[in-house]
C-alpha positions, -999 to +999 in steps of 0.1 A: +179-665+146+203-680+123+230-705+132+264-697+124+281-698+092+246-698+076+242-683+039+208-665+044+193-657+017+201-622+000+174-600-010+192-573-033+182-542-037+186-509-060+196-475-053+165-454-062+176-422-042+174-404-078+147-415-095+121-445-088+122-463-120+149-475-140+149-489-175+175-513-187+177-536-213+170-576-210+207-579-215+216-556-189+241-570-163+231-568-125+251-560-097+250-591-076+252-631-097+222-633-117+229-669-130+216-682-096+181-680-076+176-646-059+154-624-045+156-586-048+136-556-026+122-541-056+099-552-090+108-557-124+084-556-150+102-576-179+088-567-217+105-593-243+108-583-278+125-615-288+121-651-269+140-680-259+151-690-225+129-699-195+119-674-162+116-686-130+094-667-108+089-681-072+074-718-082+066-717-120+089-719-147+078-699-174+089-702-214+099-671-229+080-663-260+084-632-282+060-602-275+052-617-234+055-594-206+063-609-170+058-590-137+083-600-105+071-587-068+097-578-041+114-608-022+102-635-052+123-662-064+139-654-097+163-667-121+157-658-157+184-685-180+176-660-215+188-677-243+215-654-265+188-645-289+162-631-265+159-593-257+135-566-245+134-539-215+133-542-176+114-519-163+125-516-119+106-494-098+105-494-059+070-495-037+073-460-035+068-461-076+034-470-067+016-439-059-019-449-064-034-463-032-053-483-057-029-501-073-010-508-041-041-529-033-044-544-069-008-552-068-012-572-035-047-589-051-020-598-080+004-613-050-027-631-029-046-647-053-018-661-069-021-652-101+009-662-128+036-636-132+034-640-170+008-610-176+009-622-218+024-635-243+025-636-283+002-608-285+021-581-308-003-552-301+000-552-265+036-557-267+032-526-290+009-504-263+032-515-235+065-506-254+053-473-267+048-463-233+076-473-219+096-452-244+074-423-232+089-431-194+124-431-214+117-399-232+105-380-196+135-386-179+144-349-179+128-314-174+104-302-152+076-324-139+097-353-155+093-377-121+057-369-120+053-375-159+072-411-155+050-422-120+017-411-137+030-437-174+041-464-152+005-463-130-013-466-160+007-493-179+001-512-142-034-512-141-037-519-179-015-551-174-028-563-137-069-554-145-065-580-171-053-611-154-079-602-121-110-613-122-144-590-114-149-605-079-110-597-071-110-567-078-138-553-056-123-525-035-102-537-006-103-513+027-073-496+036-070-518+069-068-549+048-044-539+029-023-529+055-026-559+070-009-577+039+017-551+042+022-559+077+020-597+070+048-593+046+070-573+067+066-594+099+057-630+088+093-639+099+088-629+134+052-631+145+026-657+134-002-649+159-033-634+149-034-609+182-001-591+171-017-580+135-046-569+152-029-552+180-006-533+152-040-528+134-054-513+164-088-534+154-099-565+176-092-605+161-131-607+155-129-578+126-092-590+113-108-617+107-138-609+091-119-588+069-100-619+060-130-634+051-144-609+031-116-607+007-094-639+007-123-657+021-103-675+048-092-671+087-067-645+097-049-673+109-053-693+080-038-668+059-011-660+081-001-699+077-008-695+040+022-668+038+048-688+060+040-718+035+050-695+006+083-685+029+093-717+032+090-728-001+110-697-016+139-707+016+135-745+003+141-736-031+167-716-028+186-742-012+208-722+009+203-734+041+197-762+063+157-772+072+169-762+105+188-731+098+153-722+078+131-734+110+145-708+129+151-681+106+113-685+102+103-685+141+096-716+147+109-728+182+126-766+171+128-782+143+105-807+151+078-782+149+086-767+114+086-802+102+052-809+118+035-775+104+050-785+070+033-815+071+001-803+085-002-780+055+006-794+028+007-831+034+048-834+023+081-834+047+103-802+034+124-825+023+096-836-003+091-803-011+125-794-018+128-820-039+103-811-064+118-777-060+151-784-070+142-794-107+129-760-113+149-740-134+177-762-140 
């Protein structure tokens, strides 16, 4: 739980009750303050036209180049400082957006094997192949079928983008289990570390969890369980808005003194180390 007075972090979100994507321009202005570090519930695919500026996505700070295309997943770190020149399209879309089991699974291969959100940049032609079909999701908006037309452009202007930055061994087919388990891990990472409540949820025993685990991210369950509380951390720690012990137990850790130690363990730094090298990012 948090302590009082805390400023947890906000993760903003979208009303898609009318359609599932939206398309806005670079410029656009958001609801909630943009100029700072956020998270939001959905994902933005960002297509510049024109560079200039920097975009932080989680922990890399990314120049902005002319003709690049960036891709932000739900609950990220983001601050994008776009210098007055820059401009291009936002494409937002909800999970729902992703009706291809595949691409659920390629999208969470994206997320797992940390691969940069910067997807390309300075290449003209694919700029040109992205933006051509995004003005087909523009034109669609209307008339029968015009949801269906819009899902079906945006899957394939997904798997065009995201099969080229995975690698052939990556993108082996992932069973449905597993990938429910990184849905599950995401949902529930701020309340249940143990490897027994994923398989319980799972209904398969610890032995297979983790033998899935091993299969595909070629760790433990419980390794890769820690693995996402690390990232947690570091996206609380770099967003600065609370204490180290406000985070601890936001996080469901029992005392401070036993986040600090599972910092430690991890990643050989204090989270005061950490957030130290964090802070210079995207400043």
């Amino acid at each position: 739980m948090l302590m009082s007075g805390s400023d947890p972090i906000k993760v903003h979100g979208l009303n898609f009750s009318e359609s599932l994507i939206q398309l806005k321009d670079i410029e656009h202005k958001n609801h909630y303050d943009y100029t700072k570090k956020h998270r939001h519930s959905y994902f933005e695919l960002m297509l510049f036209e024109g560079g200039g500026g920097e975009n932080l996505i989680d922990f890399e700070n990314y120049e902005v180049k002319s003709h690049s295309c960036f891709i932000i997943c739900p609950k990220q770190i983001h601050l994008l400082n776009r210098a007055p020149g820059s401009f291009g399209d936002v494409v937002q879309f909800s999970s729902s957006a992703l009706i291809s089991e595949r691409l659920n699974g390629l999208v969470n291969e994206h997320l797992w094997f940390n691969k940069p959100a910067l997807l390309f940049e300075e290449d003209e032609k694919q700029f040109t192949e992205v933006k051509t079909l995004i003005e087909l999701i523009r034109k669609n908006h209307r008339g029968a079928f015009a949801e269906e037309t819009q899902l079906s452009i945006l899957q394939s202007i997904l798997f065009n983008l995201l099969r080229q930055v995975m690698d052939d061994e990556s993108t082996t087919k992932k069973s449905a289990v597993f990938t429910d388990f990184l849905n599950l891990l995401d949902k529930e990472i701020k309340n249940h570390h143990k490897v027994s409540f994923y398989a319980e949820q799972l209904h398969i025993s610890e032995k297979q969890l983790t033998g899935l685990c091993k299969k595909h991210l070629g760790g433990t369950t419980l390794n890769i369980i820690h693995d996402k509380l690390i990232t947690e951390i570091k996206r609380q720690l770099l967003h600065a808005a609370l204490s180290h012990k406000e985070i601890a137990y936001d996080l469901g850790f029992d005392s401070p003194s036993s986040f600090n130690a599972f910092v430690k363990r991890r990643t050989g730094q204090t989270p005061g180390e950490i957030q130290e090298k964090l802070s210079k990012l995207g400043v």
